[in-house]
Backbone as a printed PyTorch tensor [residue, N CA C, xyz], in Angstrom:
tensor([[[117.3140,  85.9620,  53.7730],
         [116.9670,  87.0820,  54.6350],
         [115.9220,  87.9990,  53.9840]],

        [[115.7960,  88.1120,  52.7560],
         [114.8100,  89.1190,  52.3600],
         [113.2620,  88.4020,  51.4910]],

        [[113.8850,  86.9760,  52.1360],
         [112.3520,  86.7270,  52.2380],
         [111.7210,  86.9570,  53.5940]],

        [[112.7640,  87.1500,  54.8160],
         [112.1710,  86.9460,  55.6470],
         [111.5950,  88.1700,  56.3870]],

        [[112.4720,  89.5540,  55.6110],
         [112.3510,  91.0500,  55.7870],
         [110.8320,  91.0700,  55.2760]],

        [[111.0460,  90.4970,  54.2260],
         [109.4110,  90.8090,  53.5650],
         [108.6090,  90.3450,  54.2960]],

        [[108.5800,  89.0500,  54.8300],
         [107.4870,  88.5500,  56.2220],
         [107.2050,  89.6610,  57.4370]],

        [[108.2080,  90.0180,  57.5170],
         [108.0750,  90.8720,  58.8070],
         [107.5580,  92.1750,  58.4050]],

        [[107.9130,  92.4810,  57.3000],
         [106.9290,  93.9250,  57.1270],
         [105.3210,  93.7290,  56.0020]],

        [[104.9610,  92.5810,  55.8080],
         [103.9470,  92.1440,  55.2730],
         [102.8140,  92.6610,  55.7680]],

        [[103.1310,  92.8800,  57.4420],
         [101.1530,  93.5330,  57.8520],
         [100.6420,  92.3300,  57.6350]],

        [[100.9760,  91.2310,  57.8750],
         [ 99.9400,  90.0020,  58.6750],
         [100.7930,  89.4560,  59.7360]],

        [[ 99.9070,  89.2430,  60.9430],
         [100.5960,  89.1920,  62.2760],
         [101.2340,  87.8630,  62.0810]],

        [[100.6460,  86.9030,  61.8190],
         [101.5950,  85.6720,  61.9590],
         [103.0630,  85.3130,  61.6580]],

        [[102.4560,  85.9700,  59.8120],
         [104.2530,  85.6270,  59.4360],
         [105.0770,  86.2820,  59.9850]],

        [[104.6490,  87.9440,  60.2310],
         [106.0970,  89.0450,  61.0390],
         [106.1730,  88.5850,  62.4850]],

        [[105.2370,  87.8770,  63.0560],
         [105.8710,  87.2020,  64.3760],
         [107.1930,  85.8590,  64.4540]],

        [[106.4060,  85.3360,  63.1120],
         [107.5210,  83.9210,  62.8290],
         [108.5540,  84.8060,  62.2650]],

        [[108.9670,  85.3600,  61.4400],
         [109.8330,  86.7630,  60.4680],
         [110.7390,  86.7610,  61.6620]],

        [[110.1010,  87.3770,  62.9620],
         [111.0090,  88.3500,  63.8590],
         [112.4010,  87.3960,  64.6380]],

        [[111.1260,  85.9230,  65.0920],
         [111.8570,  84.8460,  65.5470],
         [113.1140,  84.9500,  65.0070]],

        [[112.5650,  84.5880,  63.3560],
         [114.1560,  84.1800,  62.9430],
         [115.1040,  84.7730,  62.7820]],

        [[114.7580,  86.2950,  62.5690],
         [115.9640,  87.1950,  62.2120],
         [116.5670,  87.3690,  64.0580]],

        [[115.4780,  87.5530,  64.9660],
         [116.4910,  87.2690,  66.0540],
         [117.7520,  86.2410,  66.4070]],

        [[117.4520,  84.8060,  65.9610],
         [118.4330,  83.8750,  65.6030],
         [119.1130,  84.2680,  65.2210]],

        [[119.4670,  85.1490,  63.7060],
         [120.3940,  85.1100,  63.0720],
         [121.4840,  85.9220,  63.7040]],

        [[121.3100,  86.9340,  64.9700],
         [122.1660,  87.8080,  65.5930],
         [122.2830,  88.7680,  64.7080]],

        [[123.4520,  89.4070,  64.7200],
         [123.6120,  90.8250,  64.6040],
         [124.1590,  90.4330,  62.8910]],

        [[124.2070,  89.5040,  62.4840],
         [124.0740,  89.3890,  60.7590],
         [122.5390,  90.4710,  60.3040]],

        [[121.6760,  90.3970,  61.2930],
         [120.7730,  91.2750,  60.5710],
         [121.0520,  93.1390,  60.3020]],

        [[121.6690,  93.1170,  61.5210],
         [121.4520,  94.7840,  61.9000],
         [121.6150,  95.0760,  60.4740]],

        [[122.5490,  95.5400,  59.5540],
         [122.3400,  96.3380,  58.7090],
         [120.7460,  96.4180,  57.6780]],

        [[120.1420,  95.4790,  57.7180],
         [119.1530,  95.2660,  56.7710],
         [117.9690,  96.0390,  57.8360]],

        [[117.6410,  95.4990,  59.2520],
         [117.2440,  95.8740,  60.0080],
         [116.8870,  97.3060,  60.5110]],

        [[118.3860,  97.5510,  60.6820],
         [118.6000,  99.1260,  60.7310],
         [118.0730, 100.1630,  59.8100]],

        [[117.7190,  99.7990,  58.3660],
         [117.7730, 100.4580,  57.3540],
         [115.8250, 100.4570,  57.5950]],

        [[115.4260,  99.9770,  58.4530],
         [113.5890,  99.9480,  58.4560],
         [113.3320, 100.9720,  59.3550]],

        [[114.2220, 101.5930,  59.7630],
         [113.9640, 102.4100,  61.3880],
         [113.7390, 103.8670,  60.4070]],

        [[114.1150, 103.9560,  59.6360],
         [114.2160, 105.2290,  58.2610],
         [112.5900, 104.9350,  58.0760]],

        [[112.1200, 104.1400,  57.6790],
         [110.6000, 103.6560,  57.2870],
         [109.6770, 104.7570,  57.4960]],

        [[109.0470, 105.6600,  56.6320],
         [108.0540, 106.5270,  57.2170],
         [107.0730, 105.5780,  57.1970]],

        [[106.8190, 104.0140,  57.2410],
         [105.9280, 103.4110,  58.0690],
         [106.0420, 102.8440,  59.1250]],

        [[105.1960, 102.8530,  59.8780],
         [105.2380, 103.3900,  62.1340],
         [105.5730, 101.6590,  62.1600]],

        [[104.6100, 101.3040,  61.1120],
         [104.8620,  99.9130,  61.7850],
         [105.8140,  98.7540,  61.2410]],

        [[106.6780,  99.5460,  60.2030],
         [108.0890,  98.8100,  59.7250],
         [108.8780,  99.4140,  60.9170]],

        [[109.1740, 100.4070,  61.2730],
         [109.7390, 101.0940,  62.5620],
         [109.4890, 100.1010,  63.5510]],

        [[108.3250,  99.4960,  63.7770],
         [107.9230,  99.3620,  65.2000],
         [108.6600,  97.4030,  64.9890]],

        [[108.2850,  97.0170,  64.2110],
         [108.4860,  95.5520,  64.0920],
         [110.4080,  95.7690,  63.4130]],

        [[111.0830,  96.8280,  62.7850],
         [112.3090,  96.3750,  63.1810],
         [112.8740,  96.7570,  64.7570]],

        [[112.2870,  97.6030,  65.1810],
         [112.8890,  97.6330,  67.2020],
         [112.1270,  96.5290,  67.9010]],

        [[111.3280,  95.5470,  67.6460],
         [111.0880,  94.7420,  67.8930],
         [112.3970,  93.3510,  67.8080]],

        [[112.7390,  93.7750,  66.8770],
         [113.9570,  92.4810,  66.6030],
         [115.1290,  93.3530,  67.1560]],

        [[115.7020,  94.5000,  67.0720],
         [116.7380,  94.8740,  67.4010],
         [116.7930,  94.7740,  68.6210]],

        [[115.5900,  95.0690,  69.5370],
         [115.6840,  95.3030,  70.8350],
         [115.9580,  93.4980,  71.3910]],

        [[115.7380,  92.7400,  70.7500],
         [115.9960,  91.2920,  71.3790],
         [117.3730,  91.1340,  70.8410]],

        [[118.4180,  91.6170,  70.3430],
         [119.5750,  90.6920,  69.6420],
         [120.6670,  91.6620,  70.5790]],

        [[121.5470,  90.9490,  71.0820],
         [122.3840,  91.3730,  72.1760],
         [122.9710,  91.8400,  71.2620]],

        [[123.9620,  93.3330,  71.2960],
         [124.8870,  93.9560,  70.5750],
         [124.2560,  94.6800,  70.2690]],

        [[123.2480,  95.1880,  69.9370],
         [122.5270,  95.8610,  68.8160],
         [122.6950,  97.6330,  69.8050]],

        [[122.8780,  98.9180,  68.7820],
         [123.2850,  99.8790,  68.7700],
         [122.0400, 100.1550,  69.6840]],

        [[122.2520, 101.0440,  71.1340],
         [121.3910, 101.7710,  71.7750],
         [120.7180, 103.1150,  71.1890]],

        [[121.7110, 103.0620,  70.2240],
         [121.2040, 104.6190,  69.5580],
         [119.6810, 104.8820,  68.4890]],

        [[120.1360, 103.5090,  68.2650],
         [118.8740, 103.2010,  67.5970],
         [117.7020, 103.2890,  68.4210]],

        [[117.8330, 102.9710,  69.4650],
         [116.2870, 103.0080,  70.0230],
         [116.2910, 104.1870,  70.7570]],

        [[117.4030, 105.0660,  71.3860],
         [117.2660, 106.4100,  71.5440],
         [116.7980, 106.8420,  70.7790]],

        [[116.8710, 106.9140,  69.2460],
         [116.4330, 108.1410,  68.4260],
         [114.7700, 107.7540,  68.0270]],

        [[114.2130, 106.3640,  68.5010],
         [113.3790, 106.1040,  68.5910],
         [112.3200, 106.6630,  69.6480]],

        [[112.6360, 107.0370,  70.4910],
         [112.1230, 107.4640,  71.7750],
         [111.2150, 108.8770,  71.3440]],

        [[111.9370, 109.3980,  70.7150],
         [111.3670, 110.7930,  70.2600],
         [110.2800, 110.0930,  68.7870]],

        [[110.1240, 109.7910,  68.3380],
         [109.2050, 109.0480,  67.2090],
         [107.7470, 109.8370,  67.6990]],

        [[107.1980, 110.3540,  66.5870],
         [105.7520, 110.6180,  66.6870],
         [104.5300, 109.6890,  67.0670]],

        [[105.1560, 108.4660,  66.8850],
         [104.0280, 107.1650,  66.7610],
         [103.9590, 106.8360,  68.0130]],

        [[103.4330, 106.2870,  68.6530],
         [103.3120, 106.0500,  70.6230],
         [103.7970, 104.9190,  70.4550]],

        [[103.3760, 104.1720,  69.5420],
         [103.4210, 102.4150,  69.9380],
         [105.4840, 102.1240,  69.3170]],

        [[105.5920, 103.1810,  68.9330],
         [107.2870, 102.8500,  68.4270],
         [108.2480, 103.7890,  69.2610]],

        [[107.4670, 104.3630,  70.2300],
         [108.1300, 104.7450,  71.4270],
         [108.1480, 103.6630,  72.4420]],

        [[107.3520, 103.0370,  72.6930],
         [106.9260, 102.1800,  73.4900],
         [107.9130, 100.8700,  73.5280]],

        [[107.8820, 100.4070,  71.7200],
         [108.7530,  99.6780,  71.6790],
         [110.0550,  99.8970,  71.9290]],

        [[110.4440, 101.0870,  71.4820],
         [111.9760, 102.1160,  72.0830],
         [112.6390, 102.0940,  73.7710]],

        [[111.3780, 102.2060,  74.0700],
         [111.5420, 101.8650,  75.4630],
         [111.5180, 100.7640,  76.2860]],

        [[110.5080,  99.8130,  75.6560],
         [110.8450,  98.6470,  76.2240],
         [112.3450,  97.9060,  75.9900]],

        [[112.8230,  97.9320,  74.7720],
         [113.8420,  98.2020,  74.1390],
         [115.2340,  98.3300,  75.3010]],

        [[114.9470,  99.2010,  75.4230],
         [115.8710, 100.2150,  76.4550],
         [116.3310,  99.3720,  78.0790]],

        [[114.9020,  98.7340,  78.1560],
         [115.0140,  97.6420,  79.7500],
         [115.4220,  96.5700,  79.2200]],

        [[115.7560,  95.8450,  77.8880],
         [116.1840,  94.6560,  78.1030],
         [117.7300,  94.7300,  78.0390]],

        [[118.4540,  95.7710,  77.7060],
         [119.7850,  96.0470,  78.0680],
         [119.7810,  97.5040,  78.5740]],

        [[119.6740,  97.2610,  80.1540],
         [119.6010,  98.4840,  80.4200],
         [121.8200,  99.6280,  80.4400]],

        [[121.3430, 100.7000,  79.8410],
         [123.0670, 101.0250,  79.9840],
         [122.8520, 102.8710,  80.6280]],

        [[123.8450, 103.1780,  81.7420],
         [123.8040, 104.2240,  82.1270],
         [123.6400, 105.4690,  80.9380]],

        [[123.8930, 105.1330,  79.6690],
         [124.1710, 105.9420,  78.6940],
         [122.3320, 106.5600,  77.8930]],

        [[121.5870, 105.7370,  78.4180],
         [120.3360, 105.9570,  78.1410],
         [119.6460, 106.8240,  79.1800]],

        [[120.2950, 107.2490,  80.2810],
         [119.6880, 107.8000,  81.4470],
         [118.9590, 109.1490,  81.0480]],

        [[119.7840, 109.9510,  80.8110],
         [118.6000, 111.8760,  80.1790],
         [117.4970, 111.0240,  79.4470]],

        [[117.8160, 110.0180,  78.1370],
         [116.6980, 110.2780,  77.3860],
         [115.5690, 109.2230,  78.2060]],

        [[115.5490, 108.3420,  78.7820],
         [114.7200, 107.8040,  79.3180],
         [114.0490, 108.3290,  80.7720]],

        [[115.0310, 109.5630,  81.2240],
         [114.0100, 110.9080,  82.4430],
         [113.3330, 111.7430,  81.6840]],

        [[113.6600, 111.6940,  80.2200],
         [112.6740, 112.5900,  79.3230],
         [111.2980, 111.7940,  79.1810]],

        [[111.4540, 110.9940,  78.8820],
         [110.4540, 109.6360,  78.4240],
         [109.4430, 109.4400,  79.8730]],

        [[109.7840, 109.9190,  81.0860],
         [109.2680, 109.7820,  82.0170],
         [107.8470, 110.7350,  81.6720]],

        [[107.9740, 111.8940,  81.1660],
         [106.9290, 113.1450,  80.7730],
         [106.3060, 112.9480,  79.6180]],

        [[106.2560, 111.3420,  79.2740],
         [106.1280, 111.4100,  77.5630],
         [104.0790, 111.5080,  77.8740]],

        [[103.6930, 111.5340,  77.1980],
         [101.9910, 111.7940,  76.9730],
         [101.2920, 110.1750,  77.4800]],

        [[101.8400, 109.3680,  77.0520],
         [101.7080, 107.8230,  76.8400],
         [102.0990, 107.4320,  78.1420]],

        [[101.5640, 106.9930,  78.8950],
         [101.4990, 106.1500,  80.0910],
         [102.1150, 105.0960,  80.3770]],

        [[102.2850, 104.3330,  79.1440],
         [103.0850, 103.2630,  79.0200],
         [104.2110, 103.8860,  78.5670]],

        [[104.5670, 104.8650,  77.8730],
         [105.9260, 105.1840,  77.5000],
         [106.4690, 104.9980,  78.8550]],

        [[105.9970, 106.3100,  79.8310],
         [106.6960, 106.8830,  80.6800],
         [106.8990, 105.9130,  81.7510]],

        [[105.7880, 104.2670,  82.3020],
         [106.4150, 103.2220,  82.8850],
         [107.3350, 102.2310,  82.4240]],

        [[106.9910, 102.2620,  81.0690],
         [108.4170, 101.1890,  80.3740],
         [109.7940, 102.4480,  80.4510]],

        [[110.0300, 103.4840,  80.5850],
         [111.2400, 104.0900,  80.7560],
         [111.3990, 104.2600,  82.2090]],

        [[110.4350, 104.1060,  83.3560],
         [110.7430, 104.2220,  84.5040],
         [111.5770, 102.2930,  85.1560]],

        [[110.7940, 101.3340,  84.3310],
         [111.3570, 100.0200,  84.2150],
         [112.8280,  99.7830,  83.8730]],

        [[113.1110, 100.6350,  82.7420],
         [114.4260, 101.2420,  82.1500],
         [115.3750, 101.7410,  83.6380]],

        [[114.8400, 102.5100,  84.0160],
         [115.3650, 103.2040,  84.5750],
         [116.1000, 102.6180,  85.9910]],

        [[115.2300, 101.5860,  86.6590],
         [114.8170, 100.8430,  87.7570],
         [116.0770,  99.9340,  87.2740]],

        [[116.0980,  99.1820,  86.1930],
         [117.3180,  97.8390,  85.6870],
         [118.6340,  99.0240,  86.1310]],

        [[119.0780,  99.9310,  85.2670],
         [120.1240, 101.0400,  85.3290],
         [120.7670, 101.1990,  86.8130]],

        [[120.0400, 101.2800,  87.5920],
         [120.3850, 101.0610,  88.8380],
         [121.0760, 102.6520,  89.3380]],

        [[121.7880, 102.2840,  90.1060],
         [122.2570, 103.8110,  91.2190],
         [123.0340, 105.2090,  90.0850]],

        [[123.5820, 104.8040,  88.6250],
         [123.8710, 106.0060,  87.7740],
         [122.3980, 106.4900,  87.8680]],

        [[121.4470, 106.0930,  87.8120],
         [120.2530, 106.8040,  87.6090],
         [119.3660, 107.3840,  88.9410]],

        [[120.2830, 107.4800,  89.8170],
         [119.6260, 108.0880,  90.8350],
         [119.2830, 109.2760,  90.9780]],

        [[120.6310, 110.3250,  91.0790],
         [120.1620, 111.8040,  90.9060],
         [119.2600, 112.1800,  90.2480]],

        [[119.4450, 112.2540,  88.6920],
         [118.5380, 112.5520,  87.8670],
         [117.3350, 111.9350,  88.4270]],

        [[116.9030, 111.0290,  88.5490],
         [115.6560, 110.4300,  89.4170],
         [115.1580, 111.3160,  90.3940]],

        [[116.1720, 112.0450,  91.1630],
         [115.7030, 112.8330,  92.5330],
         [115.5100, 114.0570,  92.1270]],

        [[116.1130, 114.6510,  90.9440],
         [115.8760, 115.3460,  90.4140],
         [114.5510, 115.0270,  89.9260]],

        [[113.7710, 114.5920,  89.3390],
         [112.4990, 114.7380,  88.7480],
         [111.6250, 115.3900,  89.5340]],

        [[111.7830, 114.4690,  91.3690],
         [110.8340, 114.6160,  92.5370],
         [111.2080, 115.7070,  92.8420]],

        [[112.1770, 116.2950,  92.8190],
         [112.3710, 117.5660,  93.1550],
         [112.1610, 118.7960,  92.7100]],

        [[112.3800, 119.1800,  91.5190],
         [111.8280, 120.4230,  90.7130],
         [110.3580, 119.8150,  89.8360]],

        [[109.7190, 120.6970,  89.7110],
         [108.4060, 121.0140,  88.7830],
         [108.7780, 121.7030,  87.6350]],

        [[108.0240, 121.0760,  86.3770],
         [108.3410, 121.6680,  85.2250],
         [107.1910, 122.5310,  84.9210]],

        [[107.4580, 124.0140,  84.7210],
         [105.8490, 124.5840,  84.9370],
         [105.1290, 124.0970,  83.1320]],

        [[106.0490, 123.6750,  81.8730],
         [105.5150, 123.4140,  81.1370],
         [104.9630, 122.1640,  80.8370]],

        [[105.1620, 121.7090,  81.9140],
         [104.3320, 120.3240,  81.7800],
         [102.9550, 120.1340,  82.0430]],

        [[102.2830, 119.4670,  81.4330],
         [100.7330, 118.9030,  81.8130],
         [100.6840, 118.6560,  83.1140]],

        [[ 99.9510, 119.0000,  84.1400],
         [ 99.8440, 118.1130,  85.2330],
         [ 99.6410, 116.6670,  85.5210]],

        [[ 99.1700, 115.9640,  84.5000],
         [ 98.7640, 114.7300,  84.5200],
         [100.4210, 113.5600,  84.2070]],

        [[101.2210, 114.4290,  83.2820],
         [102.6130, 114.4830,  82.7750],
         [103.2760, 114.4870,  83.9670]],

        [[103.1350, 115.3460,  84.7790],
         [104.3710, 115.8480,  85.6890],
         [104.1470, 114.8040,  86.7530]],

        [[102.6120, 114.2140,  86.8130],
         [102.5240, 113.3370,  88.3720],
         [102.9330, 111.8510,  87.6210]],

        [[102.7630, 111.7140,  86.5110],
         [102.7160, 110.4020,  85.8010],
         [104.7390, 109.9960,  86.1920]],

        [[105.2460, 111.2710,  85.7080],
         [107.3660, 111.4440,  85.6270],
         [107.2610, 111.0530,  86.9920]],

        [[106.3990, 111.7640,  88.0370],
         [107.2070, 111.5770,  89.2050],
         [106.8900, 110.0920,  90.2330]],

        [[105.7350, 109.7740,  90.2070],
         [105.3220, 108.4950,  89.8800],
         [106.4970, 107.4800,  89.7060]],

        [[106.8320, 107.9430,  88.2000],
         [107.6930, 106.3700,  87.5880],
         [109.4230, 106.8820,  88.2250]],

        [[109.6180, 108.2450,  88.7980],
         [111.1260, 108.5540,  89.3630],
         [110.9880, 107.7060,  90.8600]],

        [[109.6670, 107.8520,  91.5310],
         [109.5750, 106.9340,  93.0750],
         [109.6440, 105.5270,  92.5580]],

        [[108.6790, 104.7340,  91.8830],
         [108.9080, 103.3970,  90.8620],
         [110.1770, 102.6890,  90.8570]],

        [[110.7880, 103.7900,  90.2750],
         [112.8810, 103.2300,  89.8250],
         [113.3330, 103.3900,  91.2130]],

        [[113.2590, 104.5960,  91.6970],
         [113.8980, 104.6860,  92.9780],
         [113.4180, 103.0760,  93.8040]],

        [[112.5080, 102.8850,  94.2320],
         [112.2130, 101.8230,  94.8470],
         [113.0520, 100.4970,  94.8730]],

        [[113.0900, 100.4730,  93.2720],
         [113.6660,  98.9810,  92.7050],
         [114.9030,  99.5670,  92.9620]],

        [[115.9110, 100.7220,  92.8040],
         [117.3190, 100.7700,  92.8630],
         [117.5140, 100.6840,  94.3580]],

        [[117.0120, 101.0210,  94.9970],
         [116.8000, 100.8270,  96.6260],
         [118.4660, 101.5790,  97.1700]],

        [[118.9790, 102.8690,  96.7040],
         [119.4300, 103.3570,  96.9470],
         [119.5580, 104.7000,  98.3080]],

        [[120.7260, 104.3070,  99.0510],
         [120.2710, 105.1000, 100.3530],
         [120.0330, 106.5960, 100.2070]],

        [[120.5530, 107.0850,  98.9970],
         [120.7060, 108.3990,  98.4650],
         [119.2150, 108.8290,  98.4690]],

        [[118.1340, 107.7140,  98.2940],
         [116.7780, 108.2170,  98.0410],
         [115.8540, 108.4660,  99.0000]],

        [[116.2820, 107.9930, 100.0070],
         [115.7460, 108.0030, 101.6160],
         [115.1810, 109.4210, 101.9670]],

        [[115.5920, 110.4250, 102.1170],
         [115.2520, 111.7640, 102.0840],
         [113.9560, 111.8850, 101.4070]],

        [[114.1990, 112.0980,  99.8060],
         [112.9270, 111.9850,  99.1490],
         [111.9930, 111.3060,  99.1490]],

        [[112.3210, 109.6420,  99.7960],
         [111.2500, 108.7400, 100.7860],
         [110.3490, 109.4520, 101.7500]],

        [[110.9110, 109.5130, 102.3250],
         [110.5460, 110.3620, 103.5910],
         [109.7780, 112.0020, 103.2960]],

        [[109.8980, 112.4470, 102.2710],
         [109.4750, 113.5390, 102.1560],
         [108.4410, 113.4680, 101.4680]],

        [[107.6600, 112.4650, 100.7240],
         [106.8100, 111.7650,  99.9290],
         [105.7980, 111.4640, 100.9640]],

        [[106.3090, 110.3170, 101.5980],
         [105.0650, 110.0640, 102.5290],
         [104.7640, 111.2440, 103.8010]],

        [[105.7810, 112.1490, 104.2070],
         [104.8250, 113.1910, 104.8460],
         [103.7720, 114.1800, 103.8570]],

        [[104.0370, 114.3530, 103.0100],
         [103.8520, 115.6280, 102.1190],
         [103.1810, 115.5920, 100.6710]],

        [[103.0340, 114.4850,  99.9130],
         [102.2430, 113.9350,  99.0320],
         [101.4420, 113.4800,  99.1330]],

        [[ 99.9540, 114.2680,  98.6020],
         [ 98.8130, 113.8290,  98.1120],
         [ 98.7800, 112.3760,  97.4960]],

        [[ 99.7290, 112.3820,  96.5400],
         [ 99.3010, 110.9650,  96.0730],
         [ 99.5490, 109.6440,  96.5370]],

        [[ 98.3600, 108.5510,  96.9990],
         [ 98.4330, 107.7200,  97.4030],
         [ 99.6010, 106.5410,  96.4680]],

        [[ 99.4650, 106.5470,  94.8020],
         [100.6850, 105.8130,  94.9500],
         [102.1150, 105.7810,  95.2480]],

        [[102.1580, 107.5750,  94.7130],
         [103.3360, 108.0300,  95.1760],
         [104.0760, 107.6400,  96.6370]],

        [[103.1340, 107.3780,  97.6110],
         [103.3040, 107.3260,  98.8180],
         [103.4390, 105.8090,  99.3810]],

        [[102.6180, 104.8160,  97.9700],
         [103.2530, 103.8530,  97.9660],
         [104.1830, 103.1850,  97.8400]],

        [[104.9920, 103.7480,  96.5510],
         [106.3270, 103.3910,  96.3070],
         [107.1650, 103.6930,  96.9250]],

        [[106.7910, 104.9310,  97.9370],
         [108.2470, 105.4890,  98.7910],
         [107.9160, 104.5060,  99.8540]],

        [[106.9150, 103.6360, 100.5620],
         [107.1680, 102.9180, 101.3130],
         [107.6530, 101.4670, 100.6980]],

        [[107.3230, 101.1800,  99.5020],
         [108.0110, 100.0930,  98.9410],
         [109.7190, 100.4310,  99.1230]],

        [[110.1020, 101.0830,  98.8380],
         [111.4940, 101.3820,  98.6420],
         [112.3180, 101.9210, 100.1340]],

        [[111.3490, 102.1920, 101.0110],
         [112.2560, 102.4080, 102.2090],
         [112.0090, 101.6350, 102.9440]],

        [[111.3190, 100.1160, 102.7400],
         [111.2430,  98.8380, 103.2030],
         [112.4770,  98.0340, 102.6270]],

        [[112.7890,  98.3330, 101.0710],
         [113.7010,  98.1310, 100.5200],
         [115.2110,  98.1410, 101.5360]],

        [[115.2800,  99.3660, 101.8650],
         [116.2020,  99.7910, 102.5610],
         [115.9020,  99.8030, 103.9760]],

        [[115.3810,  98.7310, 104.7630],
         [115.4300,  98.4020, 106.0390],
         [114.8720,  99.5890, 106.5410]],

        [[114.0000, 100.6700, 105.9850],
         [113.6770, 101.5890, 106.5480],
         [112.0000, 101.8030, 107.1130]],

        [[111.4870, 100.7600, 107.6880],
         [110.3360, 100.6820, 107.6720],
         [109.4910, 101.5430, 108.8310]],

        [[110.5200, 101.9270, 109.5900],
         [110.1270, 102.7650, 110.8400],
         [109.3030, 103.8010, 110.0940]],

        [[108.3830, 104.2750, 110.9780],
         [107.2280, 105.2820, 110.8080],
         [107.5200, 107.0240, 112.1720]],

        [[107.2680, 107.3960, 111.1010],
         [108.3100, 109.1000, 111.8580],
         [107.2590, 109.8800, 112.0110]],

        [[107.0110, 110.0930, 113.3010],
         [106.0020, 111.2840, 114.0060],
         [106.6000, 112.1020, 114.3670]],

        [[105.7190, 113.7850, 113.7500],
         [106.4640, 114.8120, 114.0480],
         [105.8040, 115.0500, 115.5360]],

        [[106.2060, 115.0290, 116.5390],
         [105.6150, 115.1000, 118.2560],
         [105.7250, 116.4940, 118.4060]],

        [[105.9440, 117.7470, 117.7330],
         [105.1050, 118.8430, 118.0140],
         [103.9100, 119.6460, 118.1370]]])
């Protein structure tokens, strides 16, 4: 194993790709050695052990929660992708946080997250579309609400119908207005509503 730790944090792509393979094989015999790289004040020992943790079934969610907050983009990213291949209701706050993250890809790999999670993640979801954070970037706040219509879509929950509907009368944004018709097609809701006053 610690020849193969050393492959994976070597900084040449080949061997830490072959490295990752195998320690994924080995299952959760790695986590402790694994675990101990996430400490790494280097981004990219961080980033290549949530690379293996995030593939080995069992492996602690917490770990890639506390990853989420990481200064580095690309080991958020991995945190989050992370996060969708076992998605668990228990990741829900930190991955509606992750929705506002700066990184574009953060905030769609946690809306992907979010989308697997299914109907626990609804409110909070409607919550996003619903209040404005005045400290947010604007570019932030349309990017969160964006990836809250996104999940909503894929959870295809009837709870979201309202905020469907209130999207495509009332939002500027054309994708925004896409996904709420993706998702209330979802839900047999394809009828089109004229206000006749």
């Amino acid at each position: 194993m610690d020849n193969l730790l050393r492959d994976l944090i070597s900084g040449d792509e080949t061997l830490a790709e072959a490295a990752m393979h195998k320690l994924i094989a080995l299952g959760d015999e790695v986590f402790p050695t694994i675990r101990s790289l996430l400490d790494s004040p280097n981004a990219d020992h961080r980033w290549w052990a949530l690379s293996v943790l995030a593939q080995i079934e069992g492996a602690d969610i917490n770990w890639m929660l506390t990853a989420l907050d990481d200064e580095v983009v690309e080991v958020r990213q991995s945190a989050a992708l992370g996060l969708s291949i076992y998605p668990n209701s228990k990741t829900v706050s930190a991955l509606i946080r992750s929705l506002y993250d700066e990184d574009s890809m953060v905030s769609t790999l946690a809306s992907n997250a979010l989308g697997k999670i299914g109907e626990d993640a609804v409110l909070p979801l409607l919550v996003v579309l619903d209040k404005k954070k005045s400290k947010i970037k604007k570019t932030q706040e349309q990017a969160a609400r964006l990836g809250a219509m996104r999940a909503l879509a894929k959870i295809a929950d009837p709870r979201a119908i309202p905020a469907m509907m209130t999207a495509l009368e009332e939002e500027d944004s054309l994708f925004l207005k896409h996904w709420a018709e993706v998702g209330l097609k979802e839900l047999g809701q394809e009828m089109v509503y004229f206000n006749m006053d």
